[in-house]
N, C-alpha and C positions, 0 to 999 in steps of 0.2 A: 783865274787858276783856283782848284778847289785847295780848301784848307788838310793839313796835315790831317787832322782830325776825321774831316771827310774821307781822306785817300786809304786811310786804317780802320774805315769803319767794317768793311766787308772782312777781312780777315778774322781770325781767329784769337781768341784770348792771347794764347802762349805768342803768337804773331806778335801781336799788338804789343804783349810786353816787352817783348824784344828790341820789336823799330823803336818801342817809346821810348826803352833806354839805349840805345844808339842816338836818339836824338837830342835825348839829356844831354849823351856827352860831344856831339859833337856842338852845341848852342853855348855851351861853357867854353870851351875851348875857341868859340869866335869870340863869344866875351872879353877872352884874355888875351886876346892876340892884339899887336898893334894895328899891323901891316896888312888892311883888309885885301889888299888888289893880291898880295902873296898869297894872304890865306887862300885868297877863292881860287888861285892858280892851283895850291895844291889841293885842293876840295875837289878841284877838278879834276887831276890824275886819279883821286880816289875815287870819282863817279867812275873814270872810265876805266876801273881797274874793274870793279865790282860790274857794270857792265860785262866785261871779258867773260867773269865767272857766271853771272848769269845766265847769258844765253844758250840754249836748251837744257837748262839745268832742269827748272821746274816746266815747262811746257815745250811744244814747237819751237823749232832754233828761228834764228832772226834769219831774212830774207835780206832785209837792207844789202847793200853793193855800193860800191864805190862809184859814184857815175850814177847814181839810181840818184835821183834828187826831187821827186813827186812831191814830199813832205816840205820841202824848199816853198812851196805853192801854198799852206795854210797862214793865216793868222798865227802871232808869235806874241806872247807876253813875256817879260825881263822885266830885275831890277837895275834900279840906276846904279848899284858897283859894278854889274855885268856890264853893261852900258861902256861905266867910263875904263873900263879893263879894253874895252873893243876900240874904243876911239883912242886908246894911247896906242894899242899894235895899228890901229891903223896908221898913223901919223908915222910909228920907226918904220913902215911895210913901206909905205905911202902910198895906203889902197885908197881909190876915191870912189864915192857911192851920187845916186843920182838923185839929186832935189825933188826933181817931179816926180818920179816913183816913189820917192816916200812919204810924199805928199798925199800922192793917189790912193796909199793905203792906207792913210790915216781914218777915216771914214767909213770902210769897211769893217763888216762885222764877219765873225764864223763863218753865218751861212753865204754870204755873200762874195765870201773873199774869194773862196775857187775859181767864179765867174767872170773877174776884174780881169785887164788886162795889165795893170799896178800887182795881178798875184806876185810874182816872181818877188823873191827874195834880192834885196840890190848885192848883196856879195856873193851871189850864185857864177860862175865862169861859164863860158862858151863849149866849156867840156863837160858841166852839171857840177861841178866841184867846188868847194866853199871856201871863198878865200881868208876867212878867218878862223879856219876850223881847231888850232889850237885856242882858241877861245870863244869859239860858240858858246851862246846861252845854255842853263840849263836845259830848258826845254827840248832844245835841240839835241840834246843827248841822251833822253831818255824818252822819244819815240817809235816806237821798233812796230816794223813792220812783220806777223808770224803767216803770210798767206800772198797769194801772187802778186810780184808786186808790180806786174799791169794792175790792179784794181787801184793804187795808187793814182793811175795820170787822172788828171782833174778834168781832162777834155772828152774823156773817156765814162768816166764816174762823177761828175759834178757833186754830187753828193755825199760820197765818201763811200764808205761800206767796206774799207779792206779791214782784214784783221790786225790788231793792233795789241801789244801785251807791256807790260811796266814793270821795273825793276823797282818793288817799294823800299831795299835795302836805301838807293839813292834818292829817295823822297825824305828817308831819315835825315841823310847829313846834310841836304840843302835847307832842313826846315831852320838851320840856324840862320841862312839868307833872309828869308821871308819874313821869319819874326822880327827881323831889322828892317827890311827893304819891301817898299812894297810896290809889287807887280803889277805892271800897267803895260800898256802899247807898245813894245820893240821898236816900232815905225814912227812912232809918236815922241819915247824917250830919244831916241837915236837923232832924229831932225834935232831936236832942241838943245841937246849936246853939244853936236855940231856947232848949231848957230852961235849957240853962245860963246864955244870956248874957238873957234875960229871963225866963227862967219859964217861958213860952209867948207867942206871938200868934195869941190864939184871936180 
């Protein structure tokens, strides 16, 4: 994942000073906080508020759909709070994910993960639906699809190519995540989680 710095480089002064103090104040405000699994729950309503406002604000409106789950098929990096926030709704939910698919993707890179047949996201349902979508990673929340979203299926485009735009308002308040936690494997942190704090939930 690129750095804050990177994601605000293309923007504009007055831009830049803006996100940067949104990001001051939301990196304080984790500081002080005890309750990091709360915090992040409500950091998350706040992404997906400012999401709401986003979309066709400054550009093309979002395509995404309910049921549309193409983006389910990419490579995913999280931090370990996001991680252990997923593995406690799993355990009250009592959703269980598959050992050998997230094994299969450990391994996988970017360019290779479309191709895999390990792509599939292990919480993706039989209807394209996410079964832990009130706590999806960030990442997952700040994907947007602005163009057809046939160019999404990976069977179809193995390479990508669909249009894609970002909400950098929510790049500001997760950067207090980041600067804590650091971002690796979703398929990598998620197994190991698992293992350790039960074994598995096969």
């Amino acid at each position: 994942m690129m750095t804050i710095d990177q994601i605000f480089s293309c923007l504009t002064e007055k831009q830049n000073r803006i996100l940067k103090e949104m990001a001051d104040h939301y990196r304080q405000w984790w500081k002080d906080i005890k309750d990091k699994k709360a915090a992040l729950r409500g950091m998350y309503d706040g992404i997906d508020k400012s999401n709401e406002r986003f979309n066709g604000r400054e550009g093309p409106p979002v395509t995404c759909k309910k049921g549309c789950s193409f983006c389910c098929n990419i490579k995913v990096e999280a931090t370990q709070i996001e991680v252990d926030l997923i593995v406690d709704y799993m355990a009250k939910k009592k959703i269980k994910v598959s050992q050998k698919q997230l094994e299969g993707q450990i391994p996988l890179t970017v360019e290779n993960h479309f191709m895999s047949p390990f792509r599939k996201c292990v919480f993706l349902d039989d209807q394209g639906l996410c079964k832990i979508y009130e706590v999806r990673p960030f990442v997952c929340r700040n994907y947007f699809s602005v163009g057809d979203p046939k160019e999404c299926d990976p069977d179809e485009h193995p390479k990508g190519g669909v249009t894609t735009t970002m909400n950098y308002e929510t790049f500001a308040m997760y950067s207090a995540v980041i600067e804590q936690y650091i971002s690796a494997s979703f398929s990598l942190l998620l197994l190991n989680t698992l293992k350790k704090k039960y074994g598995f939930m096969k």
